[in-house]
N, C-alpha and C positions, 0 to 999 in steps of 0.2 A: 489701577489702584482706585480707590472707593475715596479713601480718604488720606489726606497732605499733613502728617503729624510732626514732624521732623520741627518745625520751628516753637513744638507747644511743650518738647520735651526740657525738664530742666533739671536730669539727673547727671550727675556728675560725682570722678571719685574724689577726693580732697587732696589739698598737693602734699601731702605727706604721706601718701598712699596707705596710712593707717585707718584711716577716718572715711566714711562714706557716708552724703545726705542724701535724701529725694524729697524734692517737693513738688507738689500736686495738689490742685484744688481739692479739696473737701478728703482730703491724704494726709493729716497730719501724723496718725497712729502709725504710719508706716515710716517716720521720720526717727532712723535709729542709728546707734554711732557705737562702732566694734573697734576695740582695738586691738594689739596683741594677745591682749592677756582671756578676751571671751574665751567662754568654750563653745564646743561644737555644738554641745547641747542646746544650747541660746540660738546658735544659728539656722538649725534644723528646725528649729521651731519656728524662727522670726521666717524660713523661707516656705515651711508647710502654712503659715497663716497667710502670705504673698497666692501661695495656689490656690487656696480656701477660697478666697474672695474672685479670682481669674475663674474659677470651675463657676462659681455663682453667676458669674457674666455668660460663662458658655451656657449655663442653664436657659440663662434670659433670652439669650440670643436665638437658642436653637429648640428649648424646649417649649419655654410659656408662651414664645413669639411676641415680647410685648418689645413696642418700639424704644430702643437704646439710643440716647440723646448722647448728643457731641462730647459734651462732659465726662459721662459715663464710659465711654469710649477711650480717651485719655486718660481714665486712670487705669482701664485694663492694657492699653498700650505701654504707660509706664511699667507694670507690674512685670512685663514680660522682658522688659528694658533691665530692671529691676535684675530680675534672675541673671540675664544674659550678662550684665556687666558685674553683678556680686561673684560672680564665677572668675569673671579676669581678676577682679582687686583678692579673692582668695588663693590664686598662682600666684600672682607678683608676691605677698606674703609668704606663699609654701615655698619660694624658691628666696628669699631673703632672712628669714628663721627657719630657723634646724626645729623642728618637733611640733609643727603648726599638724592639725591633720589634714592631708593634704587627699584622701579619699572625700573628701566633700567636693572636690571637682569630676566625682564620677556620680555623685548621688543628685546631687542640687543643681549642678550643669546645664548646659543643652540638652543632652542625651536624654536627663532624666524629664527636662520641661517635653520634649518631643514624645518620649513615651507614653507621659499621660496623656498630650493631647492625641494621642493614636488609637491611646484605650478607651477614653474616651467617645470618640467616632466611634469607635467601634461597638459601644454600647448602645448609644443613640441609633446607628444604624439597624443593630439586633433587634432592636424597638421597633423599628418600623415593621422590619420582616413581620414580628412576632403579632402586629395587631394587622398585615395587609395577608396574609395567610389564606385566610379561610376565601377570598374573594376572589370571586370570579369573573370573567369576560368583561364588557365595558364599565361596572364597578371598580375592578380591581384597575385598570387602565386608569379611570379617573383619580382613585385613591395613587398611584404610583405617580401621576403627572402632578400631583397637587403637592406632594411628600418630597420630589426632586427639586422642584422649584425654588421651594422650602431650603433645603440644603442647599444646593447650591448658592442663595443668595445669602444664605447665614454662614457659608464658610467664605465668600468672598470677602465680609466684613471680618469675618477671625484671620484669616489673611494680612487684611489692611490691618491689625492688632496687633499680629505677628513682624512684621517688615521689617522692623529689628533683628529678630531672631532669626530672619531670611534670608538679610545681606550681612548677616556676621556667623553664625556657628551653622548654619544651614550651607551655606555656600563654602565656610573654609571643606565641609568636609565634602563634598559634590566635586568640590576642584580636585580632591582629593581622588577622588573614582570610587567613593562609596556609592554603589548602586541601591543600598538600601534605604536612602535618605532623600526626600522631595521635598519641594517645599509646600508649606501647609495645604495649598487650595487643593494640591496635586495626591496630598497624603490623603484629604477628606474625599476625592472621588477615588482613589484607589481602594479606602476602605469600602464605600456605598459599592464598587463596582464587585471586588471579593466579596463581601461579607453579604449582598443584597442579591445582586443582578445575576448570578453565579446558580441562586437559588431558583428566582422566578422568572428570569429571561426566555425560557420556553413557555409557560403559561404568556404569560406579557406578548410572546410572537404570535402562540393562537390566537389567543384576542383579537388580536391586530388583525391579522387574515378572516378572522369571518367576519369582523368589522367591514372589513374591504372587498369582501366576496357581498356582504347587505350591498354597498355602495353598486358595484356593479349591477344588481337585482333592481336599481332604481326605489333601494328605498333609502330615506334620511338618514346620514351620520351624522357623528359628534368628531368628523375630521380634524379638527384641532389637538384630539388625546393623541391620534398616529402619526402627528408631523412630532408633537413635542416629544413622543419617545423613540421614537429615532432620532431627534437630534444628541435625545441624551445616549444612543449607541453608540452615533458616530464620536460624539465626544470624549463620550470611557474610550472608544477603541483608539481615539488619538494619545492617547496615557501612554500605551506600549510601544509605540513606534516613531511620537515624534516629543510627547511630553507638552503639556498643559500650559506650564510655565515659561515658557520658551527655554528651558535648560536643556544641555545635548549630553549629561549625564546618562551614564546604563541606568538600564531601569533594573529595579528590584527584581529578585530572583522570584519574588513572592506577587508580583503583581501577577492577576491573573490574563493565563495568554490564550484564550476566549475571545475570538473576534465577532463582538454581539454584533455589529450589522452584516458584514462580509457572509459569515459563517451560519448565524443563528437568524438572520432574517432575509435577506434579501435567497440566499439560495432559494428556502421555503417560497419566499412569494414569488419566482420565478417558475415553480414548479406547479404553486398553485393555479400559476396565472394559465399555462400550456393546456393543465385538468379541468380549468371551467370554459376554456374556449373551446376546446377540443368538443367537451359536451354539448356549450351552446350551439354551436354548428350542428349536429347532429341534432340536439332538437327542433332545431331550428329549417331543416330539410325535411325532416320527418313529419312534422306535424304542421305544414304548407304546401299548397299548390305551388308553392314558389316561383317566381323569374331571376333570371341572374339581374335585372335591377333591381331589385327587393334585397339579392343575397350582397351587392356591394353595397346600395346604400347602408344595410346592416353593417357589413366589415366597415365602412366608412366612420360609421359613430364610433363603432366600438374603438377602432384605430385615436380617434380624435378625445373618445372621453379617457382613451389610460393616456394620453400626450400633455392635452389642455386639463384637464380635470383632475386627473390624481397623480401625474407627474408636475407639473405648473404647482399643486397646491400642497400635497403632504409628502410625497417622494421623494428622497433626495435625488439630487441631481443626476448624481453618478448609477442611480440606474434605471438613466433612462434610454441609453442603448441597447440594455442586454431586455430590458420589458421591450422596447420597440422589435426587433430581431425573434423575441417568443411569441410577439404577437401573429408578427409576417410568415413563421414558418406556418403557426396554424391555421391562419387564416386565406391566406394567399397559397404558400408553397405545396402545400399539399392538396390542392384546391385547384390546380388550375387548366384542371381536364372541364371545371364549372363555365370559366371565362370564356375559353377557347370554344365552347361548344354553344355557348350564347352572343358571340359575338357576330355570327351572320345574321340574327334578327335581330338584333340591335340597329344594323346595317339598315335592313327591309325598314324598319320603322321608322330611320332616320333620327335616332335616339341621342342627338350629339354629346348630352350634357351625360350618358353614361356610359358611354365611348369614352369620354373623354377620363373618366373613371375608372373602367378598366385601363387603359392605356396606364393610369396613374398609381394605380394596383400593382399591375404585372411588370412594367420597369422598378418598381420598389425592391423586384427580389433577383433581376436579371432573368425572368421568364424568356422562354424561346418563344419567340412568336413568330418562328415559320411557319408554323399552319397558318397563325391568323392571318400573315401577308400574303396567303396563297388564294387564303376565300375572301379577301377585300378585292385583290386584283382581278378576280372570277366575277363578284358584284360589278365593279369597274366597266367591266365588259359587257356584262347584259344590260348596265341602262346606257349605255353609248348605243348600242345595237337596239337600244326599246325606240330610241328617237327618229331612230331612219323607219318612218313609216310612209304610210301614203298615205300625205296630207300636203297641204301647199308649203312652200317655201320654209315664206315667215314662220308660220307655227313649227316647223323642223328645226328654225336657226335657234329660236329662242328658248326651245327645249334642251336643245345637244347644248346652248351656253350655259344655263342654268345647272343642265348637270354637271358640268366640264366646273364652272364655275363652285358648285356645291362640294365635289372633291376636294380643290386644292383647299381650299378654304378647310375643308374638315381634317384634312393634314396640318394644315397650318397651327388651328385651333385645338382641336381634339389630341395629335399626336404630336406635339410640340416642333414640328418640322424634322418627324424621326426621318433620317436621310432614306432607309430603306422603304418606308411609305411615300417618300417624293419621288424616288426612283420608277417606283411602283407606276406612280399616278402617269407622270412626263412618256414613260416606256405605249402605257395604254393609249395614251390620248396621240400619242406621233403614231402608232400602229394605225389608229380610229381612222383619222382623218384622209391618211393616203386609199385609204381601200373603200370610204365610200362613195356613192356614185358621184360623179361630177366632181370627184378631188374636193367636198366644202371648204370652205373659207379658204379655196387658194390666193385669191388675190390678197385678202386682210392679213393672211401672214406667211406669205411666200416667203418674208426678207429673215423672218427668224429661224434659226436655228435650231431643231428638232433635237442635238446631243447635248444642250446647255440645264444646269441643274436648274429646277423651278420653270422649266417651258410649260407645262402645265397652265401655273400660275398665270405668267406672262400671257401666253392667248386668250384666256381668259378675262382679265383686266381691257385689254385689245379689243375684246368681240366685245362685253358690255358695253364700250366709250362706244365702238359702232352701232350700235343696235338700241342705245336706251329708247329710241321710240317704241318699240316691240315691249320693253321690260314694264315701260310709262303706261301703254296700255293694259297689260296682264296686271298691274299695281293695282290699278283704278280698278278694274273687276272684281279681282281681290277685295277691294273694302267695299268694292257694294254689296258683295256678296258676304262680308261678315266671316273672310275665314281668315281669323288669324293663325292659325298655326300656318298656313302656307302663307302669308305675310311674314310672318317671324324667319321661315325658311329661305325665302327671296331677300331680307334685310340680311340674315347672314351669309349668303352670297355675296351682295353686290356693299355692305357695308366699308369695305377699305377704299372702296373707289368715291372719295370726297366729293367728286364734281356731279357725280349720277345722284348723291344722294340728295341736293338743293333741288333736283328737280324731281324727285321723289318727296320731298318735303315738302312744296308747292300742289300740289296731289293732294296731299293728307288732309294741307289748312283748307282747302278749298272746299275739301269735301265734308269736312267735320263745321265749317259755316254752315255750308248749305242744308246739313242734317238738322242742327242746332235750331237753323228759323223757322224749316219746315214742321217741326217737333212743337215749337212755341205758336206757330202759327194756327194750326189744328186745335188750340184749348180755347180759340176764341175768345171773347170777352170774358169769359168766365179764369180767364189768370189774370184779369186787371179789378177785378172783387176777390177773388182770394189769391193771399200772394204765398199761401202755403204751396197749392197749383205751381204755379210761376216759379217759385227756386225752385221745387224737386224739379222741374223739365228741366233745369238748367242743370242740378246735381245728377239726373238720368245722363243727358248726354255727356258731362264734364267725366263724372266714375265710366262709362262704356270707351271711351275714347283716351282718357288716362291708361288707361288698364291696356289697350293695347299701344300704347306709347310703350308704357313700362316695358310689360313681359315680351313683344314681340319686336320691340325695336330698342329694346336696352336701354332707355333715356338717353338714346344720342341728341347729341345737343340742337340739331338741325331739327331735328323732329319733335323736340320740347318746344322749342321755340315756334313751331308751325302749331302746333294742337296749342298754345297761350294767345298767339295773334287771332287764331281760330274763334276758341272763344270768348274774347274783349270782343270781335268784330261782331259775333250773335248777341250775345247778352246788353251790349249799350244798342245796339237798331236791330231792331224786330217789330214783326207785328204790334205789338204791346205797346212798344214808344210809340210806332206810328199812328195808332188808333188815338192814342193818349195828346198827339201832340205835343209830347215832352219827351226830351233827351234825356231826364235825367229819373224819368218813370223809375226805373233798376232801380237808384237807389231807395227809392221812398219804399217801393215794396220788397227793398233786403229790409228795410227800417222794421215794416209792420210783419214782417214774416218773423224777424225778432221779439219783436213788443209780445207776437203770440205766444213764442215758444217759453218766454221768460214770465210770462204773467201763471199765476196760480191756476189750477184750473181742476175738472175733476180727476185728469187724467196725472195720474204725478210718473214724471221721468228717473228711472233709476239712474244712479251715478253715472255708469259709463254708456247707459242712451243720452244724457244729458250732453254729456263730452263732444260725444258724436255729432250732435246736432248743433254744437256751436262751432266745433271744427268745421263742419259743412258753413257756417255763416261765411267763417273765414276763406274759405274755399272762392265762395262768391263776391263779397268783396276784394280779394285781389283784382279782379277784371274790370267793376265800375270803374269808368271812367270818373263822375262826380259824387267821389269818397268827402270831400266836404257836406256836401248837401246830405247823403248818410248818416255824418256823424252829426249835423245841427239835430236830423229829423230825431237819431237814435238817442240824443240827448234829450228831447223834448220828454219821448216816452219814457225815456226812464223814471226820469222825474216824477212822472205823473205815478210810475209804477211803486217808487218807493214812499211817494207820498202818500198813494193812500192805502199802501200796504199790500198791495196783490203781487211784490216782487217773490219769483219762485223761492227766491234765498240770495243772500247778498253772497257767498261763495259763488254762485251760477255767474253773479254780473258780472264781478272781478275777472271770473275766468274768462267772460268773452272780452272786455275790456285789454287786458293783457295778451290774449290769443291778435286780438286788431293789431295795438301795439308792438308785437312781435312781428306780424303781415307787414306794418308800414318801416318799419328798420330795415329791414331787408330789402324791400324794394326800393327802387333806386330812382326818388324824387327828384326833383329839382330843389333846391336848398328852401326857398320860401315858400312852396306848396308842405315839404315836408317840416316847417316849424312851423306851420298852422294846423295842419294833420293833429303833431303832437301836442299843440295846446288845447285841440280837441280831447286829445287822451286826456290829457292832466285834469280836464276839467270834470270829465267821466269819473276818474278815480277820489277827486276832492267829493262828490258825492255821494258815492256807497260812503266814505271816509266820514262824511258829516252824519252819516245815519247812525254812522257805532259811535260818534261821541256825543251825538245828542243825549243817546240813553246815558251815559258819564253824568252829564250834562243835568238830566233831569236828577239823576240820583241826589248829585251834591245837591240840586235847588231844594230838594225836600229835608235834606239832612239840614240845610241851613234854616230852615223853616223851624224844622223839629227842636233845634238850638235856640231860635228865640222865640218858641214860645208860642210860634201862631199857627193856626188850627183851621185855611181854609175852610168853606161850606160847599165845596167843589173839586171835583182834581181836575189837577190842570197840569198837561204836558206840553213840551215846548219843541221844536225843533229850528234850531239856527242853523241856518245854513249860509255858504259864503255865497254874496253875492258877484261874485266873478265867475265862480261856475256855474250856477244855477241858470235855465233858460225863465226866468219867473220875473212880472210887473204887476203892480196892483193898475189892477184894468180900470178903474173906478171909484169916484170917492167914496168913503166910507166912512161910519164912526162906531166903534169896538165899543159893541154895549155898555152900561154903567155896570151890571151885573159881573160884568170881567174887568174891567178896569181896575181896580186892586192889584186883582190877579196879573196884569202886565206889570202894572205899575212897578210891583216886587219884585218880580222877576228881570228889571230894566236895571233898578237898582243893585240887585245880587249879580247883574253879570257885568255892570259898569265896574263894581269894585274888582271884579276878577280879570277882568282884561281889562289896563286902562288904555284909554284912547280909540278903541273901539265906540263902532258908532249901529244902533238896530234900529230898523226898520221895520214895522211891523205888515204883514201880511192878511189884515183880517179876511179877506173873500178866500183867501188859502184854508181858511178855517176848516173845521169840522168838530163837533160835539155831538151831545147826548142829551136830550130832554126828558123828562118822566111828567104824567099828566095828572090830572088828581078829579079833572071834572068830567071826566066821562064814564060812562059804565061798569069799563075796566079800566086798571090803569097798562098805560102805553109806553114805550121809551121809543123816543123817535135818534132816530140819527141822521142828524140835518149837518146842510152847508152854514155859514153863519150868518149867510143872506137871509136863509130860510129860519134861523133862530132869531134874529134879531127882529123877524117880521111875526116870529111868532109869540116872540115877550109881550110886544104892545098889543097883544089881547087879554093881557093879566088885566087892564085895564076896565076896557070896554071889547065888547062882543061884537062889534060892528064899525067899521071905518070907511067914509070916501077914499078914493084914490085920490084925491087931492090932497084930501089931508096928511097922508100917507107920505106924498112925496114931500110935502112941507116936515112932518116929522122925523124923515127917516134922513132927509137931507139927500136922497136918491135922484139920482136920473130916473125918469116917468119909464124909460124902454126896460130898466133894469130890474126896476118896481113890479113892472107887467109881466118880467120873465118870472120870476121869482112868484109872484103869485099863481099864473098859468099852471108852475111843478105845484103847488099845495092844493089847487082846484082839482090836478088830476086824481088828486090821492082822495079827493072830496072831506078834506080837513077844513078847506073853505070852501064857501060858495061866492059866487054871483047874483046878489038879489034885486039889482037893477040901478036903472039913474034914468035921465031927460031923454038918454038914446034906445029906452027898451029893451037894453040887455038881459034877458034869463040867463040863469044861470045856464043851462044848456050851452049857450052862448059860448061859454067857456071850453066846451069839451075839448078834448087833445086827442088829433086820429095821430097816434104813434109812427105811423110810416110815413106821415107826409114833411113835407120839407120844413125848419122854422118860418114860423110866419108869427110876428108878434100883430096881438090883437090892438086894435088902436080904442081904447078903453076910455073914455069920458071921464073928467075928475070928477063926476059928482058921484058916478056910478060904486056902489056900495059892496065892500067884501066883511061878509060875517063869516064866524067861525061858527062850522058845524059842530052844534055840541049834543048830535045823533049821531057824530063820525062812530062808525064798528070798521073791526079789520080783525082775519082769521089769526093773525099774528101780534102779539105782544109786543115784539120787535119789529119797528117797522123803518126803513133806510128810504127816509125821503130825496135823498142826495143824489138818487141814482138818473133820478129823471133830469137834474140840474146838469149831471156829469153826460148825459147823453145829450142836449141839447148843444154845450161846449165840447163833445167832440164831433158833433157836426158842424158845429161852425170853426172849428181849427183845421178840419179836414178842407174843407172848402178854401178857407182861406190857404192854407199848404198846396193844395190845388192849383190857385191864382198865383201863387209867388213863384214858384217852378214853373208856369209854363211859359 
């Protein structure tokens, strides 16, 4: 039920059963009082105006679709209340006065309120028919799924309307064994399924099927139209046989007995299913050089896409045995002269993973597979018989185990220990052993028993534990020699014997160190200047050595763990650290192998190369040992990256940020390494975090600006960032030109009133601006540090200044003075024109490669401003030569602190 009306009703007869009220919100015209003496005439009319209004609501309800409020609702529920109880207080009177008309309990009744709403439906539903007609295939599917839905949800509420009508003149006559009478929800789909489904349910079925013959073809459906009209099959077809409403009434002579799923659909798509397989097959042989692993992996999808894909998502449930059994006749049963005849080179090629597939094929249909176990046991026998050659011992013992051992194992695996394949194997292997020369492995397994099921297995297991030095050596060849498939094939041998496999994992780690240092060793000094060099040798052997972890030894856990010790042991001591004199070299160059890949550049990385390359960082930081030192240094760069805007995109930093975070959760720190770790994250993420609100940030300082009224002669943007995450100090005093002072000034104030109790700190050497020139040639716009701007304001003044004076004005340190002049000599924006020491300008020049060396500069000695300075560029980035002098002296100093 929809909706709980029972306690909103307040109709009632009057106790003198002459008299009848109803009342009802916004119902008072229906408020009318009969007594003996009305006529019928009155009455007929007061109950044709009751329907007038009820049909108005089923308009609403079903035709306009406009939504019907609670209110609305209760008074069509009264009205039907109405009917159903004006019909009882018309008996009690026709049986208490002689000459009442008592034929108004045949007209105005139940009978007659059910009739209309039957004829009703039945109009409404003609409607649809009549406008869904003309429409074809996935249209007309669409139109029918949107027009059911419709109905059904609008006769659920005429239902809950009816519930009166339902448990009182519906059900006396249901008790009754009138099979012609439902109740309403039941009447409204018996009509839609007569009057509608009757007509179109064959068109509706084709749809369906070529809909679902595209799907199989691999192209896009609209699968949601084929699940929702079958469910509307199975639901009409519950009408006839079990009934909608839970009632156990006969059904109507008149319902129709049309079973749309059973009958009209599922037969079809079982028949369709048998005609497209049958065919694909046949094209499918025809027009390929084919192998039978090509023809199962094929049956394999196809088996998995009608089970997972179109049984799982639009088929109903119930048929999904009789699709499974039309698939297997045609795909397997009549097929499997294909299997049988492919199954000895399967053998030869050692093809387990589709061995193990047919085996999973041909038991699906109870295949005879005495041929196959005739030509396995034939195979059986010629590699037992290839081992007895003439060669020495050892190489005999460890051949005949491997094979002996290869067998059971592929019984085990492949044929799920079919008992007639272990019979097979136990029968060969006891036959082998007595007949070849010198009775082999008498002694190792005299004491077992040759008639016991799995003796096979059993000697096998036995001879590996005997012989792993033979296996330990053949391993090791194996990986020097790079052939994993015959790794993969020795790991699925000796894999259940746990004790063999520690010392085969021992093998693996030893040899994947030793590749790893030799590999870093050979790039020489040239992977400690670029650390792009330096990780890929690390992502080379990490991807070569993953890969056959994965695919040739299944990520067993012994061998995860041997290829992880492997490489922590190469990547923290190698050539690189040793040369370096620092253990903790790794991380600084994952730091700068980062800084590159994330900084701007000409090369830009598409989305999913981008992914990849941070995925690889993560790769590499799992192994550092000193993942702190990583994140101080990775912090640094970031900083530096988002400051002065060369970060590739703050999406990129987040991601690797998060991909770290994700790395250190997972692994399994000590509790106070791993909440240091993490406040290293937190304080990564409070950064990209301070970049997107700074732009907030500046927005509102300019709208606050704009509000009262003042009109800078400069723009000026701001960035605050939290000092607990930041790696940032002002290295040296300073004082923020007069020219900007305003400009903080306002901006100190608009951010004290917005946060109180916050406290800013200003960063002027963080600085960076923009100057435009007016006394030279052309005009220029420099883009200076604010070292470099504030030394170059106090030329507004004068043209020429000692370095003395310099430092007395500028309030500088004399070292800081001299760098700062040095980057503007380079650009020859100033000169050197001498003092007591003789300095020319020459004096000054900057050879760019050589290390800092500040000049020790005389205060009397004089810097003018060249006012012949030319440059090819209008735009000229004086900052960049300040910015490379401070990353050589950061490097250095990062240098000295790690070693």
């Amino acid at each position: 039920m929809v909706f709980n009306l029972s306690s909103f009703l307040m109709y009632r007869p009057s106790a003198s059963g002459g008299q009848t009220t109803c009342s009802s919100e916004k119902q008072k015209s229906n408020e009318t009082a009969m007594d003996d003496s009305s006529s019928s005439g009155d009455t007929r009319l007061y109950l044709e105006i009751i329907w007038t209004d009820l049909k108005r609501g089923l308009n609403q309800i079903y035709i306009r679709r406009t939504e019907v409020g609670l209110v609305r609702i209760m008074e069509l529920y009264t009205h039907v209340a109405v009917l159903c109880t004006f019909s009882d207080g018309i008996q009690a009177v026709g049986r208490d006065r002689a000459g009442t008309d008592s034929s108004l309990c045949t007209q105005f009744v139940g009978f007659e309120l059910y009739k209309k709403l039957k004829g009703f439906f039945k109009a409404f539903v003609l409607n649809v028919l009549k406008e869904g007609k003309d429409l074809n295939g996935e249209d007309m599917l669409l139109y029918y799924t949107k027009k059911w839905d419709e109905f059904r949800s609008a006769s659920k509420i005429v239902n809950t309307i009816c519930e009166f009508f339902n448990k009182t003149w519906i059900k006396s006559r249901m008790d009754r064994g009138n099979g012609d009478i439902h109740e309403i929800y039941t009447l409204a789909l018996v009509t839609w399924k007569q009057y509608l489904c009757e007509d179109m349910h064959k068109n509706l079925t084709n749809a369906m099927l070529k809909l679902i013959e595209r799907d199989r073809l691999d192209e896009s459906i609209n699968a949601d139209i084929i699940k929702a009209v079958i469910q509307c099959y199975v639901e009409l077809d519950a009408i006839e046989f079990e009934g909608v409403s839970g009632s156990q009434a006969t059904c109507d002579a008149n319902v129709p007995k049309v079973r749309l799923y059973c009958d009209n659909f599922e037969k079809l798509f079982l028949e369709d299913t048998e005609t497209f397989y049958t065919n694909a097959v046949v094209d499918f042989i025809s027009s390929n050089h084919f192998t039978i692993s090509q023809y199962m992996r094929k049956v394999h999808r196809w088996l998995y896409e009608e089970d997972q894909c179109r049984c799982a998502f639009y088929l109903h449930p119930s048929l999904k045995e009789g699709l499974t059994k039309t698939c297997e006749k045609v795909l397997i049963v009549q097929h499997l002269d294909l299997y049988k005849n492919g199954f000895y080179n399967l053998l030869i090629d050692g093809n387990d993973k589709d061995l193990m597939r047919m085996y999973s094929l041909c038991s699906r249909v109870n295949g005879d597979l005495s041929e196959v176990k005739i030509t396995y046991e034939k195979h059986i026998k010629e590699q037992l018989s290839s081992t007895v050659k003439e060669s020495d011992e050892s190489d005999m013992k460890i051949d005949t185990i491997l094979v002996l051992r290869r067998h059971s194992n592929l019984v085990e695996r492949c044929f799920l220990n079919d008992p007639g394949f272990v019979q097979i194997v136990d029968k060969t292997w006891a036959a082998f052993i007595n007949k070849v020369p010198a009775r082999l492995f008498r002694e190792e397994l005299g004491e077992l028993n040759a008639t016991q099921k799995g003796y096979a297995s059993t000697c096998a297991k036995k001879l590996i534990a005997k012989y792993i030095h033979l296996v330990k050596d053949e391993f090791h060849s194996l990986l020097i020699d790079g052939k994993d498939d015959d790794l993969a094939r020795m790991y699925s041998l000796i894999h259940s014997v746990d004790d063999e496999l520690s010392v085969l994992a021992v093998v693996l780690e030893n040899h994947i160190e030793e590749q790893g240092a030799s590999v870093i060793e050979k790039c020489g000094e040239d992977a400690i200047k670029d650390p792009k060099i330096y990780v890929n040798k690390i992502l080379e052997i990490h991807r070569r050595y993953h890969t056959l972890v994965e695919r040739s030894f299944l990520d067993e856990s012994s061998f995860v763990l041997a290829f992880d010790k492997a490489c922590a042991a190469f990547i923290n001591k190698n050539n690189v650290t040793t040369m370096s004199n620092s253990a903790s070299k790794s991380s600084e160059l994952l730091a700068r192998y980062c800084d590159s890949r994330l900084k701007k550049s000409a090369k830009n990385f598409k989305e999913a190369e981008l992914e990849k390359l941070l995925a690889d960082v993560v790769i590499v930081f799992k192994y550092i040992e000193d993942k702190a030192v990583f994140m101080k240094l990775y912090g640094k760069m970031l900083a530096k990256r988002l400051l002065s805007g060369l970060s590739i995109n703050d999406k990129a930093e987040l991601s690797l940020i998060e991909k770290l975070e994700r790395s250190i959760v997972l692994h399994g720190y000590p509790h106070l390494k791993k909440l240091e770790l993490e406040d290293e994250i937190f304080k990564l993420k409070s950064m990209v975090k301070d970049m997107d609100l700074g732009k907030e940030l500046n927005d509102a300082f300019k709208e606050h600006q704009n509000n009262a009224s003042i009109h800078p002669n400069l723009d000026f943007s701001i960035m605050v960032l939290d000092s607990r995450a930041w790696p940032l100090k002002q290295t040296s005093a300073f004082e923020i030109p007069s020219e900007l002072v305003d400009c903080t000034d306002r901006f100190t104030d608009f951010y004290s009133q917005r946060h109180k109790g916050r406290i800013l700190t200003w960063l002027p050497t963080m600085f960076t601006g923009e100057l435009t020139t007016s006394f030279f040639q052309r005009e220029y716009t420099f883009t200076a540090s604010m070292e470099q701007i504030a030394l170059l304001l106090m030329f507004n003044d004068l043209e020429e200044y000692a370095i003395g004076t310099l430092v007395e004005k500028l309030k500088w340190k004399k070292e800081v003075l001299v760098r700062v002049v040095q980057s503007l000599v380079e650009f020859q924006l100033l000169v050197l024109v001498g003092g007591e020491s003789g300095h020319k300008s020459s004096s000054m020049s900057v050879d760019k490669e050589a290390k800092e060396v500040t000049p020790d500069l005389p205060d009397d000695a004089i810097i003018r401003l060249n006012l012949s300075f030319s440059h090819k560029k209008l735009n000229v980035d004086l900052s960049k030569s300040v910015l490379r002098t401070k990353m050589r002296q950061e490097q250095n100093q990062t240098a000295e602190s790690f070693q």
